[in-house]
Chimera marker file (.cmm) of the C-alpha trace (Angstrom):
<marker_set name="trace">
<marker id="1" x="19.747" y="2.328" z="-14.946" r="1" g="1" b="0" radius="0.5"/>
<marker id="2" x="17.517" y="-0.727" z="-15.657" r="1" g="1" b="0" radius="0.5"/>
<marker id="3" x="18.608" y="-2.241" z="-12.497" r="1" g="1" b="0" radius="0.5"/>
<marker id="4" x="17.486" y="0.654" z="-11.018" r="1" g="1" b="0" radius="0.5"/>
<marker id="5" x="14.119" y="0.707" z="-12.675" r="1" g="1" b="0" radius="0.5"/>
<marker id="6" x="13.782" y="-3.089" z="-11.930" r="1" g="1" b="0" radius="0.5"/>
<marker id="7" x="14.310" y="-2.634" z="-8.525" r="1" g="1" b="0" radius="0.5"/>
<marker id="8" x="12.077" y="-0.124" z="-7.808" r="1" g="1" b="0" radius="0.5"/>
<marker id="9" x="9.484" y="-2.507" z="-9.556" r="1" g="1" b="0" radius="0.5"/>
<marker id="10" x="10.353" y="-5.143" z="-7.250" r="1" g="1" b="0" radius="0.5"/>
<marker id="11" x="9.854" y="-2.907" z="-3.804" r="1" g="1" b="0" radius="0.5"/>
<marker id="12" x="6.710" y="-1.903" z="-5.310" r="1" g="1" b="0" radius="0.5"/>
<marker id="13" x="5.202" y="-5.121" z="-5.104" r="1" g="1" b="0" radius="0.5"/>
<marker id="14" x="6.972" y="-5.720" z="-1.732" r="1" g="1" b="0" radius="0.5"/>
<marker id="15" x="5.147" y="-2.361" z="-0.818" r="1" g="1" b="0" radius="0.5"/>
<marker id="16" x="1.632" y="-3.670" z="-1.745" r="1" g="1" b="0" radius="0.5"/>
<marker id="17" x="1.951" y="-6.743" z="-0.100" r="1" g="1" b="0" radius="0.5"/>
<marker id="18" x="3.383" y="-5.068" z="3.093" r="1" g="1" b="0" radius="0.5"/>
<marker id="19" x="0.530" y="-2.809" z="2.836" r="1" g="1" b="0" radius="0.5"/>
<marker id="20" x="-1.708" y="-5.726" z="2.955" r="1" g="1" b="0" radius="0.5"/>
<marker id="21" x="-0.143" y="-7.044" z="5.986" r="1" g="1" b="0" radius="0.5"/>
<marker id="22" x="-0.519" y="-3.819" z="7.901" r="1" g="1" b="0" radius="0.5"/>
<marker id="23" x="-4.233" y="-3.371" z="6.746" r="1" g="1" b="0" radius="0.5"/>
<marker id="24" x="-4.889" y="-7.237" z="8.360" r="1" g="1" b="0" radius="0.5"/>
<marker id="25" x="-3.041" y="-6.425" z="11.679" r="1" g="1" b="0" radius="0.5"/>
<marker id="26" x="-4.302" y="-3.006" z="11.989" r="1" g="1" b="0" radius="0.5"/>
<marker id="27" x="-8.023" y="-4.564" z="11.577" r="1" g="1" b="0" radius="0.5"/>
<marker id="28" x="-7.015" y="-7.664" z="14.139" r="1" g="1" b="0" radius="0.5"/>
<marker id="29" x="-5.537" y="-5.553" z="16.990" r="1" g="1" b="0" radius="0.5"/>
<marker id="30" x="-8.432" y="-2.857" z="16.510" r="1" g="1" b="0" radius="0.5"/>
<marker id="31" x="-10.877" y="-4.410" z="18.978" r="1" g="1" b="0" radius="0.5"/>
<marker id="32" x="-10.845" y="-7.316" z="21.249" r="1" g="1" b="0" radius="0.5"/>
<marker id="33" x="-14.206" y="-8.717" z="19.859" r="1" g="1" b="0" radius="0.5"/>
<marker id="34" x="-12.662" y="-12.333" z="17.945" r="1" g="1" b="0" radius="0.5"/>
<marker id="35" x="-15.587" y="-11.955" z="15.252" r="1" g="1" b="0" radius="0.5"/>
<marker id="36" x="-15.001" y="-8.179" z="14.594" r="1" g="1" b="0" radius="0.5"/>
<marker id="37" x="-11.071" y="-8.869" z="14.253" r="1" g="1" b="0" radius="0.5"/>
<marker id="38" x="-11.826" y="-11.580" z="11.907" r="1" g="1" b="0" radius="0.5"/>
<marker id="39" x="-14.118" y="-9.297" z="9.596" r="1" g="1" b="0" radius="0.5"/>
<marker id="40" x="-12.002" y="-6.104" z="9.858" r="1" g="1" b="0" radius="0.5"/>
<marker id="41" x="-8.166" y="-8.784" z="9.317" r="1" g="1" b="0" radius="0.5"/>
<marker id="42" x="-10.327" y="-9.822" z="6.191" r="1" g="1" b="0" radius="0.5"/>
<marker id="43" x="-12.314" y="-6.121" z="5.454" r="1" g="1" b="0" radius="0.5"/>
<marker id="44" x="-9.516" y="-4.165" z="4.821" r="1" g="1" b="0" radius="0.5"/>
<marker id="45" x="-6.965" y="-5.821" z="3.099" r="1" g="1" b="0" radius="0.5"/>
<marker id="46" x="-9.773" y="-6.402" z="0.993" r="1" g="1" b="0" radius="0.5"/>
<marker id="47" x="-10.533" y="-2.832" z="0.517" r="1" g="1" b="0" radius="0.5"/>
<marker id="48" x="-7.038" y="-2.408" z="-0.285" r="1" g="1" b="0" radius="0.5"/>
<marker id="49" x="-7.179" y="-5.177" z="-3.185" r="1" g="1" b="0" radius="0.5"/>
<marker id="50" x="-10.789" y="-3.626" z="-4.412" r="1" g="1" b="0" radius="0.5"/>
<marker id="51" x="-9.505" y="-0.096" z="-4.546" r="1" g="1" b="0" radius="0.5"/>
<marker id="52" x="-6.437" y="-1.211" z="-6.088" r="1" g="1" b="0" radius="0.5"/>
<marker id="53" x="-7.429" y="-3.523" z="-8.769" r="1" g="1" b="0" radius="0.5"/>
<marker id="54" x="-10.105" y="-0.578" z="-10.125" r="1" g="1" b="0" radius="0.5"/>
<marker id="55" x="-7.711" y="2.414" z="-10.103" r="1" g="1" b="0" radius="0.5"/>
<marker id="56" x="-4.185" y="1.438" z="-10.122" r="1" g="1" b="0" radius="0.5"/>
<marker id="57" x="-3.609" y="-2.282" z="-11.134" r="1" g="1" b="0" radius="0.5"/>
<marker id="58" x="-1.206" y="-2.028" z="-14.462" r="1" g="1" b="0" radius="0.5"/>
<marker id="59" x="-4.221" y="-4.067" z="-16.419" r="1" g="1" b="0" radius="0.5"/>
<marker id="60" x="-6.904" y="-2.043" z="-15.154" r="1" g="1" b="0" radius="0.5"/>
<marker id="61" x="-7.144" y="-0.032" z="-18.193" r="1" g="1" b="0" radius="0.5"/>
<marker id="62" x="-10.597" y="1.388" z="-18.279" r="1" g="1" b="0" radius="0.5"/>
<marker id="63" x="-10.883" y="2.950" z="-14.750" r="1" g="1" b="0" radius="0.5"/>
<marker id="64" x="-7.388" y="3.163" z="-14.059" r="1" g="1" b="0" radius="0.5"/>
<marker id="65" x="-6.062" y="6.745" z="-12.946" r="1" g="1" b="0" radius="0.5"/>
<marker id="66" x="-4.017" y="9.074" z="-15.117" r="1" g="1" b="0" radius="0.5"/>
<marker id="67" x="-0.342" y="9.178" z="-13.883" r="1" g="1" b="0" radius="0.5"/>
<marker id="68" x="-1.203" y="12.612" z="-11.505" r="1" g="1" b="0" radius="0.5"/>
<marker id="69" x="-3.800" y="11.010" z="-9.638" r="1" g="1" b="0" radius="0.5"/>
<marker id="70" x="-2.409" y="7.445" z="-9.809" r="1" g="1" b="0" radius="0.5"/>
<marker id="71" x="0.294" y="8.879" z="-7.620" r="1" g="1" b="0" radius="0.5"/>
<marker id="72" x="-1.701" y="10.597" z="-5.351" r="1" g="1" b="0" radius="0.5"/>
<marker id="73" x="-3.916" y="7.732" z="-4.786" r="1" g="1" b="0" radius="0.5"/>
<marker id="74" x="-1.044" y="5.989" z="-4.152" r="1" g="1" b="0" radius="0.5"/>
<marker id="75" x="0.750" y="8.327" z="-1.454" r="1" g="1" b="0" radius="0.5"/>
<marker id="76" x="-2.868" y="8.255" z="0.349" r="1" g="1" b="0" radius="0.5"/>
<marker id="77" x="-3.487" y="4.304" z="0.150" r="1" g="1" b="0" radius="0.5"/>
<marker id="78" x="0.590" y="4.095" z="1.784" r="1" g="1" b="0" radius="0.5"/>
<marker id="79" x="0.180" y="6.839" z="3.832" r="1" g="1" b="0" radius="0.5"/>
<marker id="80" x="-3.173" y="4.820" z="5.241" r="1" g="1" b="0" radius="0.5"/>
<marker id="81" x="-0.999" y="1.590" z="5.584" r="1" g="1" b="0" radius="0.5"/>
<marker id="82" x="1.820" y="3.734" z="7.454" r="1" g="1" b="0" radius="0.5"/>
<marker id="83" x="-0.736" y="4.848" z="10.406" r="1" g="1" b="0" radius="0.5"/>
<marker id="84" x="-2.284" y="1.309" z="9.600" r="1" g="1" b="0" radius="0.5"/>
<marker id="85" x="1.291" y="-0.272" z="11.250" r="1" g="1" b="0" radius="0.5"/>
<marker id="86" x="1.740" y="2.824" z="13.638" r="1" g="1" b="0" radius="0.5"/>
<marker id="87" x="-1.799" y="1.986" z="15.388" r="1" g="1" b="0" radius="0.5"/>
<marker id="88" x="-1.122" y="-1.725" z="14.966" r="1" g="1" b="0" radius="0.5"/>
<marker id="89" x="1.656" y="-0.835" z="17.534" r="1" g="1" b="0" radius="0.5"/>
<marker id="90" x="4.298" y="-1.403" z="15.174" r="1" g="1" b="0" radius="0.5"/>
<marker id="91" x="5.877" y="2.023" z="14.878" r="1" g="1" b="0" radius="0.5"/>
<marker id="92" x="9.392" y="0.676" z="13.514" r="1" g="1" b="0" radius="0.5"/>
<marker id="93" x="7.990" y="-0.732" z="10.702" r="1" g="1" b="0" radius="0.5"/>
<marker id="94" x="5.705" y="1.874" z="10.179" r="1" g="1" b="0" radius="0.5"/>
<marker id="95" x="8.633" y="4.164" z="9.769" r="1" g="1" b="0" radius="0.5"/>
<marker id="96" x="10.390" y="1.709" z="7.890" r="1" g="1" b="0" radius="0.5"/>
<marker id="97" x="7.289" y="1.270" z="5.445" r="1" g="1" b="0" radius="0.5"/>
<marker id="98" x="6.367" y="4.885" z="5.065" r="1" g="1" b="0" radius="0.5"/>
<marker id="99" x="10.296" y="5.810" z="4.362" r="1" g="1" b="0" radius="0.5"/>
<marker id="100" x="10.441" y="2.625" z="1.453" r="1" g="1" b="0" radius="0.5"/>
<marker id="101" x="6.983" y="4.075" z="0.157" r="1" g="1" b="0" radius="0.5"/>
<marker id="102" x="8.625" y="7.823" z="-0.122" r="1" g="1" b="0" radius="0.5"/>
<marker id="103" x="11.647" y="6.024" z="-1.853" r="1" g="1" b="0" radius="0.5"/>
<marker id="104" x="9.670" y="4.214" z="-4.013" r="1" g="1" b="0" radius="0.5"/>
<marker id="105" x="7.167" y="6.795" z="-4.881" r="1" g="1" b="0" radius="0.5"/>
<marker id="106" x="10.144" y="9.084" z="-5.876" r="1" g="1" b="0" radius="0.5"/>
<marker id="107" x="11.246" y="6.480" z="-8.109" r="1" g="1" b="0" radius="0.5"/>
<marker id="108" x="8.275" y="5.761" z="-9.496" r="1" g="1" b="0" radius="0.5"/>
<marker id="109" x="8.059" y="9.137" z="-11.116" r="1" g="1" b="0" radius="0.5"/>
<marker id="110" x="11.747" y="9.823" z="-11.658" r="1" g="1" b="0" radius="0.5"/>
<marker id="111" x="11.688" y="6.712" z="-13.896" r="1" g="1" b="0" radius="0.5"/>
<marker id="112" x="8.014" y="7.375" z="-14.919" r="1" g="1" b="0" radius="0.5"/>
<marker id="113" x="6.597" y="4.078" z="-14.125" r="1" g="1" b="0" radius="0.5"/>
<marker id="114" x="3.195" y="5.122" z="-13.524" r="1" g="1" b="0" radius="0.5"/>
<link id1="1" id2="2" r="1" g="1" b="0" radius="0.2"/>
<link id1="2" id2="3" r="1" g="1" b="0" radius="0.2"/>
<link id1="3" id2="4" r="1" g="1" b="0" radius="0.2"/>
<link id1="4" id2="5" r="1" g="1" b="0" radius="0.2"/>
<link id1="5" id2="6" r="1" g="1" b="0" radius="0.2"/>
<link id1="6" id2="7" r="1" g="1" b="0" radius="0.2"/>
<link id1="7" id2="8" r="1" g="1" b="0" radius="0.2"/>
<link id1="8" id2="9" r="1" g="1" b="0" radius="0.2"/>
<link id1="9" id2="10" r="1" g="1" b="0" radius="0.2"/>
<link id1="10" id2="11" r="1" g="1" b="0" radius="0.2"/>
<link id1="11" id2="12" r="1" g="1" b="0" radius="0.2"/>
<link id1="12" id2="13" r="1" g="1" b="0" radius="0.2"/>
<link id1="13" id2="14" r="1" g="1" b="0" radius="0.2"/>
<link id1="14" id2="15" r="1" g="1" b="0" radius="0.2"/>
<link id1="15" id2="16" r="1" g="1" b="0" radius="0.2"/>
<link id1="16" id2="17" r="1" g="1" b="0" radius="0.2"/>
<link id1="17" id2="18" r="1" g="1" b="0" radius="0.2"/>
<link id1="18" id2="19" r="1" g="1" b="0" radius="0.2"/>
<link id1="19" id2="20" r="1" g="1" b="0" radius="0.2"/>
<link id1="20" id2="21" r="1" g="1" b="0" radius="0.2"/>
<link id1="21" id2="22" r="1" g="1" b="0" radius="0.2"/>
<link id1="22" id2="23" r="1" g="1" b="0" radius="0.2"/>
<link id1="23" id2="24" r="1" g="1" b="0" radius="0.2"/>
<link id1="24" id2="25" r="1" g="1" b="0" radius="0.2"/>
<link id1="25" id2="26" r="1" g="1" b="0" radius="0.2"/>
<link id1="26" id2="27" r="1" g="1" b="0" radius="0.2"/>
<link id1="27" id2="28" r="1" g="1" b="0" radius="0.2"/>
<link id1="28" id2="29" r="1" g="1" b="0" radius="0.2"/>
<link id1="29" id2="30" r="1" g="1" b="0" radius="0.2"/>
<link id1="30" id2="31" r="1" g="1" b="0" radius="0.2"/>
<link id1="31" id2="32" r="1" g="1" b="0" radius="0.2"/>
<link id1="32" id2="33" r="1" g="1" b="0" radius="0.2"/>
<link id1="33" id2="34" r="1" g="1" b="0" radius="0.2"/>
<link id1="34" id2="35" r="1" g="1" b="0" radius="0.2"/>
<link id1="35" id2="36" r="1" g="1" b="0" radius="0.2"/>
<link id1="36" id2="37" r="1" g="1" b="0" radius="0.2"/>
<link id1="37" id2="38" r="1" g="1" b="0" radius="0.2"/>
<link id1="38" id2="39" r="1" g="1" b="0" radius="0.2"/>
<link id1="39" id2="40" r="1" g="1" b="0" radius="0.2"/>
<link id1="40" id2="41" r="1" g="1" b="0" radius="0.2"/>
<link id1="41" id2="42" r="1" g="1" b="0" radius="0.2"/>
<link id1="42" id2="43" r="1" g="1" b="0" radius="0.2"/>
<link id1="43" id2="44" r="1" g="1" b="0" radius="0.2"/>
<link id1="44" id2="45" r="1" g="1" b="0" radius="0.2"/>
<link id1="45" id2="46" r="1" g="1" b="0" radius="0.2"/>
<link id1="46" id2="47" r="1" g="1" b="0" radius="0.2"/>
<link id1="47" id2="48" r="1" g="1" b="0" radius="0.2"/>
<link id1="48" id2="49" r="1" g="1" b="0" radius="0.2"/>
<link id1="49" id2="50" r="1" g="1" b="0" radius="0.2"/>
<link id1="50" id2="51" r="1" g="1" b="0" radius="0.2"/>
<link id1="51" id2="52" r="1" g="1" b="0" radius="0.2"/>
<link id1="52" id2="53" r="1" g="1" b="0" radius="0.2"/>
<link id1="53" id2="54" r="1" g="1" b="0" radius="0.2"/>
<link id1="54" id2="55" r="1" g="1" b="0" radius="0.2"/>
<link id1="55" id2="56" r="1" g="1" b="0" radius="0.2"/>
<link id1="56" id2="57" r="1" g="1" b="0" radius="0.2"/>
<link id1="57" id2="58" r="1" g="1" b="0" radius="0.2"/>
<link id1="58" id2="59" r="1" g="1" b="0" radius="0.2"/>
<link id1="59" id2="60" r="1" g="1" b="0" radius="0.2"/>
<link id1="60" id2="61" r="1" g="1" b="0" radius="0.2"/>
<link id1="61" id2="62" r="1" g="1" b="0" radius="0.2"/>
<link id1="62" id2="63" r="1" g="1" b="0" radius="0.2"/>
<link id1="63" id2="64" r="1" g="1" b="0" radius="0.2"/>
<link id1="64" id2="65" r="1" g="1" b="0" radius="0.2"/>
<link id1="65" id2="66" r="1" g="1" b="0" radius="0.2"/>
<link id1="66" id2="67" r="1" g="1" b="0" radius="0.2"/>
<link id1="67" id2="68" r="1" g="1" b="0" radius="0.2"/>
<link id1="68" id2="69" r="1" g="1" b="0" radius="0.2"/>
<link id1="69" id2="70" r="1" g="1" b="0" radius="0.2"/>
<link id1="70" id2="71" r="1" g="1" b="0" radius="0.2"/>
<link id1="71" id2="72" r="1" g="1" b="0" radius="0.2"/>
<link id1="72" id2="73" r="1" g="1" b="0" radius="0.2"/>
<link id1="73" id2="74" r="1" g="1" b="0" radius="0.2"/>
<link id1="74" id2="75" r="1" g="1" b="0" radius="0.2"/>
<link id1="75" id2="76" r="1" g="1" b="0" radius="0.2"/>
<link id1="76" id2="77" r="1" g="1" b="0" radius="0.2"/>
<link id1="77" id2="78" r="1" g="1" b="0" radius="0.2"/>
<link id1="78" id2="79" r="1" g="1" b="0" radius="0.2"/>
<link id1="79" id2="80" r="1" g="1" b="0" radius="0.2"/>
<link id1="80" id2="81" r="1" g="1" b="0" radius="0.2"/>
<link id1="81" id2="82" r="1" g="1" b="0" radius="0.2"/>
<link id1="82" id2="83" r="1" g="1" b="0" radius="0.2"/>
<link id1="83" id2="84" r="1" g="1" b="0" radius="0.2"/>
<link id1="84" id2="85" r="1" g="1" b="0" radius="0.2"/>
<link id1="85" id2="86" r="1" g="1" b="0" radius="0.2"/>
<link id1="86" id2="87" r="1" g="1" b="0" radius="0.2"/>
<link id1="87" id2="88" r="1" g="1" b="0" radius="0.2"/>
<link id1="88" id2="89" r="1" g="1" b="0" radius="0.2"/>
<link id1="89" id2="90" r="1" g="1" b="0" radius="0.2"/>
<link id1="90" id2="91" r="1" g="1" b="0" radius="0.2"/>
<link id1="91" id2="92" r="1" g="1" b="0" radius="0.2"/>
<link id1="92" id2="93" r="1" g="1" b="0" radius="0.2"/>
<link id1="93" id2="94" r="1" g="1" b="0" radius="0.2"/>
<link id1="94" id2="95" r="1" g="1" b="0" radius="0.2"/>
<link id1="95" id2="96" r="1" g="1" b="0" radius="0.2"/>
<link id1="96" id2="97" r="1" g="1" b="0" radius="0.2"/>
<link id1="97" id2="98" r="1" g="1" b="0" radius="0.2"/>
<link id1="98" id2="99" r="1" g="1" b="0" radius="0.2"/>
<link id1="99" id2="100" r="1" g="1" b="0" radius="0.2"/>
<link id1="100" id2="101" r="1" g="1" b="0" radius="0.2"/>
<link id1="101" id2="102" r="1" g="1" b="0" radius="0.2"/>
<link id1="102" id2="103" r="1" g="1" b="0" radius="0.2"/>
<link id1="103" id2="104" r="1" g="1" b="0" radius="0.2"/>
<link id1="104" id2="105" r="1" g="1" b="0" radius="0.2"/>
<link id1="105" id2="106" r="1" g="1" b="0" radius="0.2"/>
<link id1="106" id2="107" r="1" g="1" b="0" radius="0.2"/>
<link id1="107" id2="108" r="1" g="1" b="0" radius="0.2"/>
<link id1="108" id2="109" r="1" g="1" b="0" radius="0.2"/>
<link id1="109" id2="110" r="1" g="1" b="0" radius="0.2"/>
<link id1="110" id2="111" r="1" g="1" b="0" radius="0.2"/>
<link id1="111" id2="112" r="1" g="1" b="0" radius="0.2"/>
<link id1="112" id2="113" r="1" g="1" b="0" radius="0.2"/>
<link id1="113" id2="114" r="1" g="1" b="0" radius="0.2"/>
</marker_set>
């Protein structure tokens, strides 16, 4: 069982950092204007950190969300970094990503790491 557990740890932080990625291409392939891709490839994966670190970061203990919300924030901020891949044009990994996220979620309150 603590494999389990450990693993679903590890594709969690896979997750956020795939999420990342996605934010960044979405924001690069969203216009053809080089200065505007720069600013939105930087904007929103920065966002993503921001909103992150307040509310669900593991050491954010003041702000951070009670388990309930904590995983609804977190099926939002995924489900934004699915559709984030999908408009990116990259609908396999989109599918792929969303489909780990479900997984993950699932496991994440199965094994109650909130």
């Amino acid at each position: 069982m603590t494999s389990l557990k450990n693993g679903n740890l590890a594709l969690a932080f896979a997750l956020e950092l795939a999420m990342l990625a996605g934010f960044a291409l979405a924001g690069w392939n969203a216009t053809p204007v080089l200065w505007l891709r720069l600013l939105l490839a930087v904007a929103l994966p920065a966002m993503a950190i921001f909103l992150w670190a307040v509310w669900a970061a593991p050491k954010a203990k003041k702000r951070r969300l009670k388990p309930g919300p904590l995983m609804l924030f977190k099926v939002i901020i995924f489900g934004f970094a699915t559709l984030a891949w999908a408009l990116a044009g990259a609908g396999l990994i989109a599918a792929i990503f969303g489909t780990l996220a479900a997984i993950n979620l699932l496991g994440a309150w199965v094994f109650r790491q909130y």
